[in-house]
N, C-alpha and C positions, 0 to 999 in steps of 0.2 A: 766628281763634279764639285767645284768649289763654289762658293760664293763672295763678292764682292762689293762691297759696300763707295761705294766712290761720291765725292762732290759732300761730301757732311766735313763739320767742323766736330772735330772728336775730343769730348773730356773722358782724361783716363781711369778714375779722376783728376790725378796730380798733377797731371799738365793738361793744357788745352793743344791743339794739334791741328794743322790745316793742310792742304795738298797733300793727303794722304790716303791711301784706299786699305781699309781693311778686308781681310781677307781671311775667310770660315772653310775651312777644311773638317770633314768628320767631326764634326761635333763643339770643334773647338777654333780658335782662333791663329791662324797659321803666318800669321805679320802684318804687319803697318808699315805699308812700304810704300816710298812715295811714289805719288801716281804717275808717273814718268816709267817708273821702274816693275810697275804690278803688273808684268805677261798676263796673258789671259788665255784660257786655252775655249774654241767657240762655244761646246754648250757648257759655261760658268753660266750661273745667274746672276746676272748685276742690278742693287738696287741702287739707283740715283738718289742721293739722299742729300741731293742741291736745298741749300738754305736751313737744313736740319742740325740738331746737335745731335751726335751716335755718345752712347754713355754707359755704362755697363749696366747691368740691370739690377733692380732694387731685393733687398732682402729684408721682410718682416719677421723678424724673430720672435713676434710678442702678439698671433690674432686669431680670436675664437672664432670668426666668422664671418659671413660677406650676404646677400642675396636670398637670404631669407634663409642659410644652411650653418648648420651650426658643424663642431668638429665633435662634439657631443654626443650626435644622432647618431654617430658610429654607424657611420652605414658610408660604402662607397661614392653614393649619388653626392652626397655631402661635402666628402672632399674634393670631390672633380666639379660640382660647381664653384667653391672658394678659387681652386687654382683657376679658374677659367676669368671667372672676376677679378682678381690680381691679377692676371695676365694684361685683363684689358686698363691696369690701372701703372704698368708698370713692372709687376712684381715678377721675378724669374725665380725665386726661392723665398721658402718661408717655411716658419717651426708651426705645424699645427698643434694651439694650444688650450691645455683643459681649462676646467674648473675642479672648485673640491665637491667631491665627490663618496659616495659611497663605493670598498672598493672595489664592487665587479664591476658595475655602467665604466668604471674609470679605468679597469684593466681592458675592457669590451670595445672603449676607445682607442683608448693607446694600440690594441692588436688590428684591430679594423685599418687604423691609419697606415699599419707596419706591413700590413699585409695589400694594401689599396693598390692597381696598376698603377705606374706613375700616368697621369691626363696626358693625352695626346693634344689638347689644344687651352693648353695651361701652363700656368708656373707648376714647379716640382716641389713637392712637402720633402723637405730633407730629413725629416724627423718631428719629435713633440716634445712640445717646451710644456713640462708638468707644473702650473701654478697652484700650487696647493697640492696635497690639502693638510700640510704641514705649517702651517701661518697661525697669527696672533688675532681669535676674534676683537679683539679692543681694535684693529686695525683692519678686519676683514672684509670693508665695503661691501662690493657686493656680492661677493664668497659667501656661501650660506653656513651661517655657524654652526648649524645644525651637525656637520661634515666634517669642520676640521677639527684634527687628532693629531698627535703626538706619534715620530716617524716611529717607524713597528718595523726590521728586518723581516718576520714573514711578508709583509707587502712591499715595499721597494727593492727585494734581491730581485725579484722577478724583469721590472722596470732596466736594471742596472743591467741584467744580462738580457734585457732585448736584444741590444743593439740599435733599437729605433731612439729610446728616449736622448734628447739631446742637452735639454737644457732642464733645470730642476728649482724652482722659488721655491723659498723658504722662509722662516722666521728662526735667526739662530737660534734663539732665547728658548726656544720649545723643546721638550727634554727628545732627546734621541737625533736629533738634527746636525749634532757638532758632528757623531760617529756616521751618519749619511755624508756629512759631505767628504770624510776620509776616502769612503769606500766608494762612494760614487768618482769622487777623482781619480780615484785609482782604475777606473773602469773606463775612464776617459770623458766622463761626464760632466759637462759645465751646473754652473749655481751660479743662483741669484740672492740677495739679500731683497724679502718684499713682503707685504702685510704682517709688519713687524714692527714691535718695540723696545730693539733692541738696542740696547746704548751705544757709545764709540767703541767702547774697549770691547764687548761683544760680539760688534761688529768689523774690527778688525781681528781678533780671534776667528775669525771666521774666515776671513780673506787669506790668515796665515795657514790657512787650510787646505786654502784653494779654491775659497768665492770668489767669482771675479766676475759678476755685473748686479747692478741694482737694478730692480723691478718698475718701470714707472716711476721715477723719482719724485722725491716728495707724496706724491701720490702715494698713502698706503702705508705710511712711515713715519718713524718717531721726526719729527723733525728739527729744527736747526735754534738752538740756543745759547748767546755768548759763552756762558759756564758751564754749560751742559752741551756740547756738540751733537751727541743724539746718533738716529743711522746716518742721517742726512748729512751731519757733522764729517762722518766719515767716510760717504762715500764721496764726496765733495772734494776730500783732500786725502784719498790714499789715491795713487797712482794707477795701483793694481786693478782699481775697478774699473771697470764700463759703464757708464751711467744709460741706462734708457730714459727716453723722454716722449711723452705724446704730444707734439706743439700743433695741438686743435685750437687753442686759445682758451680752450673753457677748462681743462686740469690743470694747464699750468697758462701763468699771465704771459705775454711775451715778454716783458723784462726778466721774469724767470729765466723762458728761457736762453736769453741773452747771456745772464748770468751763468748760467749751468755751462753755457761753450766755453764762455771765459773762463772757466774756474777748471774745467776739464779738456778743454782742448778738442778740438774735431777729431783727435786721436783716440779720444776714449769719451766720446757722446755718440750715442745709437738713438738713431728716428726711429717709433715703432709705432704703429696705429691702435692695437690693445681693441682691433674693430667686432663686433657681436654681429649677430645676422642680419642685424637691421643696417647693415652698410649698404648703398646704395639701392635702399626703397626707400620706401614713402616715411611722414612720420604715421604713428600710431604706438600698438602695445604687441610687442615682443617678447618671448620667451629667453630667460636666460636662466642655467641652474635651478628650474626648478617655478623659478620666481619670474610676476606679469614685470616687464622693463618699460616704461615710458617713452617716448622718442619726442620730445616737442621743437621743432628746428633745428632738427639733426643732434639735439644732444637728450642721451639716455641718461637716465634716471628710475632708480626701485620708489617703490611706493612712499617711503621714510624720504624720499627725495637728495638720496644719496647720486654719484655716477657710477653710475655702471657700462664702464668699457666707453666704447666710440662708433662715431658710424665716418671716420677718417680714413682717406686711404692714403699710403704710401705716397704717391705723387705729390697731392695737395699739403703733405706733410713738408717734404721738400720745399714746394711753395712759401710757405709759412714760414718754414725757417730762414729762407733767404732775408721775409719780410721783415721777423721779427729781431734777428742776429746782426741785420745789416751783413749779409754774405752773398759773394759769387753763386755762381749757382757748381762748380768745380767744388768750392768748398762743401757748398749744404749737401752736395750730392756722395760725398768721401762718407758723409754719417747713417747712411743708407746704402751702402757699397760697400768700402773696401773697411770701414771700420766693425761693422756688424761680422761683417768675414773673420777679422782678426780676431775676434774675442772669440769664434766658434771652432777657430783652427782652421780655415780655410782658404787663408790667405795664398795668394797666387794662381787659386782656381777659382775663385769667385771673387765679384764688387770690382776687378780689374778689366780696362781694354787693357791686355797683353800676350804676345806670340805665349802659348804653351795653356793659357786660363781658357777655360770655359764658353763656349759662344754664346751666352747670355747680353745681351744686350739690350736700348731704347734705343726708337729716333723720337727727339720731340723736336716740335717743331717752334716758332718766336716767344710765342707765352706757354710754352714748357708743358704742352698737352703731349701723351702721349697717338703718337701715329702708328707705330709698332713696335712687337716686343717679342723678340727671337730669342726662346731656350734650346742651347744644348743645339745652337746652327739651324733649328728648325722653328716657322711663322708662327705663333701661337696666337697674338692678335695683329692683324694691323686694321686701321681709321679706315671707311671705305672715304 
């Protein structure tokens, strides 16, 4: 039995697309074919998705947490609340990602998430994006210093030959980290340049390695000065990198992140929320690392009245960007889709509407709220 999506105006992202019916076979997406021409056999399921945009489904590569469950707690419940929460926000894939850590709670994680059933009414954890605990405390917001250390082969071979770990932050500058990201690349392992103060030349030393995304830009990082370029300097203008950005308004200004598109291109800018548990509750004082987090008007903050992470989801990030970028919504939606795909190697299974990808998908509807969100051909949330 197939599925058929019909009456929606579809961004792929690349193109925008009308009189057309998409069509979910087994899991994945079996054409876009125009609706004159999309046979139907009687029991297909067809959703009418008159007046809606269909748009591939968003991917968070950069979030500890959602609904009061951190990826932390290493415990199943944990992860299948997040993915249940990004489902209802959009999200059909995301890196569940740590903190630093001491290293058992942080191997206990990592194994908990590798070994979790994928949620039957959730986005899918495709793996764990390891932030620390190899980073720069002069830069470690609200990374507990207490934790981070200098990279050690007896604790990241382990990591390297999961299988699960997908993506890996770092601070080049920390001794043992240039030989991490040798061997992690070699293993198929993406890196990040983040909570670091690493210079230009460092930092592209590092990229000639086979880094290729920054952490939160600006955020966490030597940053940008005419004589001295800094990390920012270079991730700004080497091509190789991926820039993540949170565009809540509050880590970066929106002219930021105006700048950061322009300077990078929607080809190499990734939306990422960087959200803690406290996404979508109340304000109050939340647990992060260890440490009480502040929430006052949706923005967290440690006690030194640092930020620590976000309570933004995926969607409203898009929103933002549109707002702040001056962009389509085709465009802002590429940086949350098919660009976050690219940098993780997943390009044409994921972030795409196209025959052969993935059936990950949204419908939203005039102001870009999500109505449903189909992973993998199957309803994970839809808007009653």
């Amino acid at each position: 039995m197939a599925t058929r999506i019909t009456n929606g105006t579809l961004v792929t992202p690349h193109e925008t697309l009308t009189g057309r019916t998409l069509v979910v076979e087994a899991g994945r997406i079996a054409a876009l074919a125009p609706s004159g021409q999309a046979a139907a056999d009687l029991d297909d399921q067809v959703l009418d998705a008159q007046g809606l945009w269909v748009a591939p489904g968003l991917i968070d590569l950069h979030v500890h947490g959602s609904a009061g469950h951190d990826m932390m707690d290493a415990t199943p419940e944990a992860i299948h609340g997040m993915a249940r929460f990004f489902a209802q926000h959009g999200v059909t894939s995301f890196l569940a990602t740590t903190v630093s850590a001491p290293p058992q709670p942080l191997r206990q994680a990592i194994e908990n998430a590798a070994r979790c059933p994928v949620p039957a009414d959730g986005a899918h954890p495709l793996g764990v994006h390891v932030e620390g605990p190899h980073l720069n405390p002069a830069y470690g917001g609200a990374q507990p210093p207490q934790y981070l250390r200098n990279a050690d082969p007896a604790e990241y071979q382990a990591w390297l030959e999961s299988g699960f770990v997908r993506l890996i932050t770092v601070a080049p500058e920390r001794a043992g980290s240039l030989m991490l990201i040798r061997r992690g690349v070699e293993a198929g392992v993406e890196f990040a340049v983040g909570h670091s103060d690493a210079s230009f030349e460092q930092t592209t030393e590092a990229a000639d390695l086979g880094l290729r995304q920054a952490t939160h830009t600006f955020n966490g990082m030597l940053g940008l000065h005419h004589r001295s370029p800094g990390t920012v300097g270079a991730v700004l203008t080497d091509d190789r990198i991926f820039a993540q950005i949170i565009p809540d308004g509050v880590h970066l200004h929106p002219a930021v992140v105006k700048l950061i598109v322009r300077a990078k291109g929607r080809a190499r800018t990734i939306l990422i929320t960087d959200a803690m548990r406290a996404a979508g509750l109340e304000d109050g004082d939340y647990a992060l690392a260890g440490e009480t987090i502040t929430v006052r008007d949706g923005v967290c903050r440690t006690a030194a009245g640092g930020l620590a992470g976000s309570t933004l989801t995926l969607d409203a990030a898009v929103r933002n960007t549109m707002k702040f970028a001056g962009l389509s919504l085709g465009e802002a939606l590429t940086m949350a889709t098919a660009t976050p795909a690219e940098a993780m190697g997943w390009s044409g299974r994921k972030g795409v509407l196209a025959p052969g990808a993935d059936a990950d998908l949204i419908l939203l509807d005039t102001d870009l709220n999500i109505r449903l969100t189909m992973v993998a051909g199957r309803v994970a949330f839809q808007a009653s």
